[in-house]
C-alpha positions in Angstrom: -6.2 -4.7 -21.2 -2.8 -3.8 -20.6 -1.2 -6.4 -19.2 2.9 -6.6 -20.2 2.6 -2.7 -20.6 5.9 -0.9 -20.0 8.2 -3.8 -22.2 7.9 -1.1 -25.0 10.3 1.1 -25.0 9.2 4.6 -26.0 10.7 6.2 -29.4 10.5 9.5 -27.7 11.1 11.4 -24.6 8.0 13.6 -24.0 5.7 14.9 -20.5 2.9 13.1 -20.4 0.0 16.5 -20.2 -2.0 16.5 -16.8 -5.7 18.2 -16.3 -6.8 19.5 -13.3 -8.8 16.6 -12.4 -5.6 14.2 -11.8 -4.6 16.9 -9.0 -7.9 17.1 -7.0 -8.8 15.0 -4.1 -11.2 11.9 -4.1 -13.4 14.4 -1.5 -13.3 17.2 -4.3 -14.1 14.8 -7.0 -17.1 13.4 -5.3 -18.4 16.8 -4.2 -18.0 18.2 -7.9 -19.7 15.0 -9.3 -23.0 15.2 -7.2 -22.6 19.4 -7.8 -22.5 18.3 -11.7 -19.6 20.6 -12.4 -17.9 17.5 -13.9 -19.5 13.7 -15.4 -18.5 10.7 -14.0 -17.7 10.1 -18.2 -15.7 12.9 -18.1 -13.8 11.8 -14.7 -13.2 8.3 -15.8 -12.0 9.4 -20.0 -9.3 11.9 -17.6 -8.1 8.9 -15.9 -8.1 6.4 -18.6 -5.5 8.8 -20.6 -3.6 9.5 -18.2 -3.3 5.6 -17.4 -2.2 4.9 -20.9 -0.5 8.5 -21.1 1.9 7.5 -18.4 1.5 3.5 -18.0 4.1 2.8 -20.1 7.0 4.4 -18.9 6.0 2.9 -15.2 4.1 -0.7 -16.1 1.7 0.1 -13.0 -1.7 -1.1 -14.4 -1.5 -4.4 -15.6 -5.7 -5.4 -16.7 -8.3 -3.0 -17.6 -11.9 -2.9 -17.7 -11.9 0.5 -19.6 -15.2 0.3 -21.7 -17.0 -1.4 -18.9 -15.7 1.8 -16.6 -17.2 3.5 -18.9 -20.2 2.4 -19.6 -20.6 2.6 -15.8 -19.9 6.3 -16.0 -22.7 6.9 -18.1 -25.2 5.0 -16.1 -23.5 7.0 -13.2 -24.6 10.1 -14.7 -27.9 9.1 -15.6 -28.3 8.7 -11.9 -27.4 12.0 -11.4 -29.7 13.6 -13.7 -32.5 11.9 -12.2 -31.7 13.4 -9.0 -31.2 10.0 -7.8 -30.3 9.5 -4.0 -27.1 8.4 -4.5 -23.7 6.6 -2.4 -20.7 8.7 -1.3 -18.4 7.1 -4.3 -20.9 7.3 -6.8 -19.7 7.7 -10.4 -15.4 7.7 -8.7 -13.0 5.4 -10.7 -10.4 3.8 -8.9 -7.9 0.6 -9.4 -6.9 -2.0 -7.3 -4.5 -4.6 -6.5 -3.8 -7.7 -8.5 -3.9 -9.2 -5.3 -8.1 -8.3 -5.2 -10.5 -10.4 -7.1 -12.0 -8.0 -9.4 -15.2 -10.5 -11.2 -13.4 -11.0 -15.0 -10.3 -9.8 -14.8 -6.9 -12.4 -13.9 -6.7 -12.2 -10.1 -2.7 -13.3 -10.8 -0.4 -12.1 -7.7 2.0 -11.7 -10.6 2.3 -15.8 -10.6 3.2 -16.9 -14.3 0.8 -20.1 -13.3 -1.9 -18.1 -12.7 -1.8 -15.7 -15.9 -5.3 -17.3 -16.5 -6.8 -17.6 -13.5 -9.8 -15.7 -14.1 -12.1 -14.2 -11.0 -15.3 -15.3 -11.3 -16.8 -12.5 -8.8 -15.5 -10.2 -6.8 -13.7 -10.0 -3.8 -15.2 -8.4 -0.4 -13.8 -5.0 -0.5 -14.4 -4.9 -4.2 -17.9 -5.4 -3.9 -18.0 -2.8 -0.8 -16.6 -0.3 -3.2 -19.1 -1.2 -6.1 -21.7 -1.1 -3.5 -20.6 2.3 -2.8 -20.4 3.7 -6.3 -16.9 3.6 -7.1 -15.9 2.5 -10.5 -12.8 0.1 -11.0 -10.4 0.9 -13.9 -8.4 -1.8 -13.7 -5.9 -3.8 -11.6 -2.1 -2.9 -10.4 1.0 -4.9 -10.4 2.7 -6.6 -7.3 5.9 -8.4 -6.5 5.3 -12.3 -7.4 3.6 -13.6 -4.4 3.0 -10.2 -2.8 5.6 -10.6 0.1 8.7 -7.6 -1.4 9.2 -4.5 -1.2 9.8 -4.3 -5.0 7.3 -4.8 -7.7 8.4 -7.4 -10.5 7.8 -10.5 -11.1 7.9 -12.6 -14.8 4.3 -12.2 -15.7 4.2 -8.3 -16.2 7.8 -7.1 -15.4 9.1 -4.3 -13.2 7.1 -1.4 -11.9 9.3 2.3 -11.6 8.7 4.5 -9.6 7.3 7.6 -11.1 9.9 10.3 -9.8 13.4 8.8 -11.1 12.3 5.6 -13.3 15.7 3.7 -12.4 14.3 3.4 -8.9 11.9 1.2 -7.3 8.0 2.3 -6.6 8.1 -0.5 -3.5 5.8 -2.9 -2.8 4.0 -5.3 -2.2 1.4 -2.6 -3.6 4.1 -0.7 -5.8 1.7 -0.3 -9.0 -0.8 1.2 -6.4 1.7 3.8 -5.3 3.0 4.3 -9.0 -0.3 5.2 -10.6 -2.3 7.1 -7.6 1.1 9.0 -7.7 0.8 10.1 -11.2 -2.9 10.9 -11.0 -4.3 7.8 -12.7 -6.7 7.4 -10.5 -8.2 9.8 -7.7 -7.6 6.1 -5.0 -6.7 3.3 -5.1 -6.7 -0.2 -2.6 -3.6 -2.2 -1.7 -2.8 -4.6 1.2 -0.1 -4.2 3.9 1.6 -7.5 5.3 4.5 -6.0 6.5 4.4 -2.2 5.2 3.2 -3.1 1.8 1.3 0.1 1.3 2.8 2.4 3.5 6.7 1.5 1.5 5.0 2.4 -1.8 3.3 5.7 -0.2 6.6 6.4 0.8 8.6 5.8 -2.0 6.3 7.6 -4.6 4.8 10.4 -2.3 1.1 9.3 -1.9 -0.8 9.0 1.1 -1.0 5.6 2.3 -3.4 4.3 5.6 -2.6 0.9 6.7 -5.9 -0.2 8.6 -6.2 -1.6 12.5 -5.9 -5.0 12.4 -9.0 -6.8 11.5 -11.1 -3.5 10.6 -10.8 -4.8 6.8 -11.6 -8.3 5.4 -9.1 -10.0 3.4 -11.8 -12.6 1.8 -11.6 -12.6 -2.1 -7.9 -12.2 -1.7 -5.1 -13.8 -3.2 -3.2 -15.1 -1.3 -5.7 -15.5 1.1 -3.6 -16.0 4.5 -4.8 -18.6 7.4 -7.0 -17.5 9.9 -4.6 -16.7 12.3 -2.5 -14.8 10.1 -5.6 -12.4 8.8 -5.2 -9.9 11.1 -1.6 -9.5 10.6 -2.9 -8.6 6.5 -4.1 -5.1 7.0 -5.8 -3.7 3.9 -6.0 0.1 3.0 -6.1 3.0 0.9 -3.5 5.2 -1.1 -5.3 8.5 -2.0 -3.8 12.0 -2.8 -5.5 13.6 0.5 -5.3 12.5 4.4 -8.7 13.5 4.0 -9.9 10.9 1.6 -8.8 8.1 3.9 -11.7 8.1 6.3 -14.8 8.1 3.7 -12.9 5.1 2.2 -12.5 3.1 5.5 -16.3 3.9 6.2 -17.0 2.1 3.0 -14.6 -1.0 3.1 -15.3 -1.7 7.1 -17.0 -4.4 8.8 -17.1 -8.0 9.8 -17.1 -10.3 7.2 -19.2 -13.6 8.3 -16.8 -15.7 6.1 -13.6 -14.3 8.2 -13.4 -14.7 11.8 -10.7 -12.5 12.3 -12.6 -9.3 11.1 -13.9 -6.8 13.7 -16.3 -4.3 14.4 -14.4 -0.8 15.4 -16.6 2.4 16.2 -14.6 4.2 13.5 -14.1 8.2 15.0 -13.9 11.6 13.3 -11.2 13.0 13.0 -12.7 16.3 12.6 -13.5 15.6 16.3 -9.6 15.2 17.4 -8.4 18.3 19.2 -4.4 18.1 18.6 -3.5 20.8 21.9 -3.0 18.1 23.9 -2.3 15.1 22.2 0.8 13.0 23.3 3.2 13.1 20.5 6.3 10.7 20.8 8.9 10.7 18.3 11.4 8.1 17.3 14.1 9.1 14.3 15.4 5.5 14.3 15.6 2.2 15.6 19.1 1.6 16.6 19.9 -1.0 13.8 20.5 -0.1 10.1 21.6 3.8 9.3 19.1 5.9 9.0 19.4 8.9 6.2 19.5 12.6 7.4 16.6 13.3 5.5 14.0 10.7 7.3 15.5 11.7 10.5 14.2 15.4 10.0 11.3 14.3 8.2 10.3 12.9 11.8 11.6 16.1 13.4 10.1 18.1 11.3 6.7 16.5 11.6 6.7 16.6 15.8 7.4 20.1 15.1 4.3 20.3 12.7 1.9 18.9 15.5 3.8 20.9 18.3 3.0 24.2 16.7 -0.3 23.0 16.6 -0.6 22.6 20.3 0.6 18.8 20.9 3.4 18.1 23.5 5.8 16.3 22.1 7.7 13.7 24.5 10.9 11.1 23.1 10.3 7.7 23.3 12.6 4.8 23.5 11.3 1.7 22.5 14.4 -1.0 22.1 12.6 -3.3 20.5 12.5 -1.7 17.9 15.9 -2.5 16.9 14.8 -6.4 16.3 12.2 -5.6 14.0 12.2 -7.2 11.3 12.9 -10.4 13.6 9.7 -9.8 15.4 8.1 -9.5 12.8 9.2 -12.6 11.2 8.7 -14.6 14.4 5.5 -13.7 14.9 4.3 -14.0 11.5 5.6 -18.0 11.6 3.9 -17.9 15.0 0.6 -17.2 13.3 0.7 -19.0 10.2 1.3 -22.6 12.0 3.6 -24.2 9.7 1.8 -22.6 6.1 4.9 -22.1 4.0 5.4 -19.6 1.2 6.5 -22.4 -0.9 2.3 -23.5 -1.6 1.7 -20.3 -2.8 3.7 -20.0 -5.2 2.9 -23.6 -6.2 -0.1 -22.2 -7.2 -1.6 -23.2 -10.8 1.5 -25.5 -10.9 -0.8 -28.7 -10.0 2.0 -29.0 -6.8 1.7 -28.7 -2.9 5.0 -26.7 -2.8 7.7 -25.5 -4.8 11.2 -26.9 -4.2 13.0 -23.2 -3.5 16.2 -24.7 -3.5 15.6 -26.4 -7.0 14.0 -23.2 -8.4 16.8 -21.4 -7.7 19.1 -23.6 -9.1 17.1 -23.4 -12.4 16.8 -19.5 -11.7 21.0 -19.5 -11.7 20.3 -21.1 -15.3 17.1 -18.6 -16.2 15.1 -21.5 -16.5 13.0 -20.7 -13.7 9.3 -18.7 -13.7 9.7 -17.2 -10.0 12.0 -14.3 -9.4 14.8 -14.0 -6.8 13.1 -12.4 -3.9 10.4 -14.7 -3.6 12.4 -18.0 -3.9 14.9 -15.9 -0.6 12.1 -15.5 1.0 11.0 -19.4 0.9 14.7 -20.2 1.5 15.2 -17.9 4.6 11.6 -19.6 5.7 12.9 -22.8 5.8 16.4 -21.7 7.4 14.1 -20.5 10.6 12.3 -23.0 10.9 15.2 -24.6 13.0 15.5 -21.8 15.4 12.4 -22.6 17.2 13.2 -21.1 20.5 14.4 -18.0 19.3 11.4 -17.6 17.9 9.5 -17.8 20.6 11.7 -15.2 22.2 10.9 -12.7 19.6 7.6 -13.3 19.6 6.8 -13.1 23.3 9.0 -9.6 22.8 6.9 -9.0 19.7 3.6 -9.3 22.4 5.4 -7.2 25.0 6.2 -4.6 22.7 2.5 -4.4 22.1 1.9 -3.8 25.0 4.4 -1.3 25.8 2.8 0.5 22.7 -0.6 0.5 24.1 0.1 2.4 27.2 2.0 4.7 26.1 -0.6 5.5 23.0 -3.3 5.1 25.3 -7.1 7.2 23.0 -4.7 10.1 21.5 -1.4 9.3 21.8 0.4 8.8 18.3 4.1 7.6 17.3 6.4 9.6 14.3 8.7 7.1 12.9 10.0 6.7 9.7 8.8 4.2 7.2 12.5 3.2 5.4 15.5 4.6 6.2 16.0 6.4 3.0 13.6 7.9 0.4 13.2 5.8 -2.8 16.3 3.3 -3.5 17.4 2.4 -7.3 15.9 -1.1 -8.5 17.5 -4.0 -6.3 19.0 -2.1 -4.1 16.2 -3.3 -0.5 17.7 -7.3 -1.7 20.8 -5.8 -0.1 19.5 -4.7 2.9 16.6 -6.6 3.8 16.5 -5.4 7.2 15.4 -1.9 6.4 11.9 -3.1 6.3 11.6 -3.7 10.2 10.6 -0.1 10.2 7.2 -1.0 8.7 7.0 -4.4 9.3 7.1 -4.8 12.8 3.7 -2.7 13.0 1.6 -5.5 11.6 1.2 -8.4 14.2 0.9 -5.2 16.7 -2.4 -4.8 14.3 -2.2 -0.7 15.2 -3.6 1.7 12.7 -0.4 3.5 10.5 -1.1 7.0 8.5 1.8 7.3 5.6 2.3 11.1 5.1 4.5 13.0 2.6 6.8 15.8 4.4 8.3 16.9 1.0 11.7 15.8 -1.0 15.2 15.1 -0.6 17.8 16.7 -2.5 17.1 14.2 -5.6 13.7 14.9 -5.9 12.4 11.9 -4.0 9.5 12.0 -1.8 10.2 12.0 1.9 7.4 10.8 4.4 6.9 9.7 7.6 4.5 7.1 9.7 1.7 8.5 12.3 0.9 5.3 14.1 -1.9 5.4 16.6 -3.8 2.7 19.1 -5.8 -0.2 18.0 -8.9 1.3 16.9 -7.9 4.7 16.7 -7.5 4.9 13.1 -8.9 8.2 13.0 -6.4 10.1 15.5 -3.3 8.7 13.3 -5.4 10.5 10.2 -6.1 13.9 12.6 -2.0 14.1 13.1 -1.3 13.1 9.4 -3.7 15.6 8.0 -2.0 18.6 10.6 1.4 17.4 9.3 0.4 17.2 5.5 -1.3 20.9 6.2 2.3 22.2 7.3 4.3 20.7 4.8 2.1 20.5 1.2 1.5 16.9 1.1 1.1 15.1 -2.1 2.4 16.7 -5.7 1.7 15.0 -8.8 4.3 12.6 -10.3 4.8 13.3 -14.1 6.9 10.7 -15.3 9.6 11.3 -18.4 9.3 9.0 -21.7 12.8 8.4 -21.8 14.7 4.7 -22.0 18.0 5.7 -19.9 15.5 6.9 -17.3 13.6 3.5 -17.9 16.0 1.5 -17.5 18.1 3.1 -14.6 
């Protein structure tokens, strides 16, 4: 296991070597498996050095199962040799978020009172994957609790972000976005409560695919949110290819008879989306918090992608916009009926709630086990509570925005808007401006499907990338548009992190 990985500091600075493997696509990999050009053995020893090539210079992957992946492998391949008839992931290696039960690795959330909380078996989307072949390498770091943007918490430490180490990989599935970045795994799963995989894919220049509301079950999760709240918890994938998203969502989607809120969609090809004609409306910012040059024309840029491409591209003005992170907020208290934040990170502790006031007294005096952000966020909770009728407000503008969304979408309409308003921003910087993450948030109680693709970098280096968001449903129009803007502009690069402690420590 690696867990604490990346609290060594390296006694060298040196590039951690690549192979051509940690640069081709999950679709490549899986064709060249079942074409037995490469082993599964070989696939999963390629990704297991370059997790603990590059792991501890970023502190992404924080429990392995490496022998067990590997002994997998070899069955894998024994499969193949037999001529077996085998499932589309067969023999692929992947990792997922500590946030997934994964059966005998710690299923933490990065809670220090659940550093031994053990899974027992595995959670729903795990066991889709297993069912489909894939193999699981390990598990990835999140923010304690899993509701930031930036991935720390006191159990494992602080995720970077692969391109400039003194800057934050996002979150809530930032070790997701670090390592699929860097090639340590060909995908990888997160969860997205209020943009927490399309930040990361962002941030570190992956792919990211936020699912339609319901189209992925949460069960096996931790935290598992109340019923009414599932739907607003969208899981997904962060792969190196727009066109590995769709053979993962027709893996990991389905009802689930233990979670009401799961639905069946009729999940379409978007091989089958012609783009002359498709409505595309384009929105370079909200109104509210500056938005940096470089997202603006990464939205530009993109409309002009799909333009070129036959699409007519219309502006749109949606004012709600500007309130998102409000919205979002309201509706999410709507929804979870008076379930604080406070009982989950009273997990382990033997107590209903924390006291967030009390913790962060004792944090003030580093006494405390939760970090900053997550006691805020139980403190602003509690603040809103007494603003019940503003609440309300938002959230019936929250519903009308929905609506609003929905015709103008309509079967092949999609929206280009960006998912932060700047690229990648140093460690604690988002505490500072906590309203920059309407721009993803917002999307979640509307429960539409949201394609994070990279439109190249900023003058730093840093990934820049923009949001396709589609219909309810429509998952596979916002992948037709991502995959027509990531043709135009490159897509994904590989992230080869620097051993180097300045770096490291930003």
């Amino acid at each position: 296991m690696l867990q604490g990985a990346g609290t060594e500091t390296p006694r060298t600075s040196q590039r951690v070597p690549s192979t051509e493997l940690s640069k081709r696509s999950l679709t490549e990999l899986s064709r060249m498996l079942r074409a037995r050009t490469i082993s599964s053995l070989e696939l999963v020893d390629a990704c297991i050095a370059r997790i603990e090539g590059v792991n501890p210079a970023l502190n992404a992957v924080v429990a392995t199962r490496f022998e067990a992946a590997r002994e997998e492998a070899r069955a894998a391949d024994e499969a193949l040799a037999r001529g077996a008839d085998v499932p589309v992931l067969h023999g692929v290696p992947c990792t997922v978020k500590d946030f997934l039960a994964v059966t005998g690795l710690p299923q933490t959330a990065g809670l220090v009172a659940r550093k031994n909380a053990i899974a027992k078996s595995d959670a729903v989307l795990v066991q889709r994957l297993r069912k489909a072949g894939a193999i699981i390498l390990g598990t990835t770091n999140i923010p304690e609790g899993g509701l930031y943007l930036e991935t720390s918490n006191k159990l494992f430490g602080r995720t970077n972000n692969p391109w400039d180490l003194g800057r934050t990989p996002g979150g809530s599935s930032g070790g997701e976005g670090s390592i699929i970045a860097t090639g340590g795994a060909p995908f990888g799963i997160g969860s997205d409560v209020g943009g927490s995989v399309r930040i990361p894919a962002a941030f570190c220049g992956t792919v990211g695919h936020k699912a339609s509301g319901g189209l992925l079950p949460n069960t096996g999760g931790f935290p598992n949110p109340p019923a009414a709240l599932s739907p607003f918890l969208c899981h997904g994938p962060l792969v190196r290819r727009v066109g590995d998203v769709m053979p993962l969502l027709r893996v990991l989607a389905g009802r689930c008879a233990d979670e009401p809120g799961t639905r069946d969609f009729e999940l379409g090809d978007p091989d089958a989306v012609d783009v002359r004609g498709m409505i595309v409306y384009a929105i370079e910012e909200s109104g509210r918090m500056p938005v940096s040059e470089v997202m603006k024309r990464s939205v530009r840029n993109a409309a002009r992608a799909l333009a070129d491409r036959g699409a007519e591209v219309r502006e749109a003005k949606l004012p709600a916009l500007k309130r998102g992170f409000e919205i979002w907020g309201a509706m999410m208290q709507e929804a979870a009926a008076g379930e604080r934040y406070e009982k989950i990170l009273a997990d382990g502790t033997g107590k209903e709630e924390i006291d967030p006031y009390g913790e962060l007294a004792k944090w003030a005096l580093g006494r405390s086990n939760h970090t900053f952000p997550a006691l805020a966020v139980c403190a602003i909770g509690r603040v809103l509570e007494r603003f019940t009728s503003q609440a309300a407000r938002l959230a019936e503008e929250g519903r009308a925005l929905a609506a609003e969304l929905d015709a103008m979408l309509g079967d092949r309409g999609v929206l280009l808007y960006p998912p932060y308003t700047r690229t990648a921003p140093r460690h604690g910087e988002p505490m500072l401006r906590p309203l920059d993450v309407g721009h993803t948030a917002v999307f979640n109680p509307l429960r539409v499907p949201i394609t994070v693709v990279p439109v190249g970098f900023d003058a730093k280096g840093l990934p820049a990338s923009v949001q396709v968001i589609a219909n309810v449903g429509r998952d596979h129009v916002s992948i037709a548009a991502a995959r027509v803007i990531e043709e135009a502009f490159g897509g994904w690069a590989l992230a080869n992190p620097i051993y180097d402690p300045v770096r490291r420590t930003g």
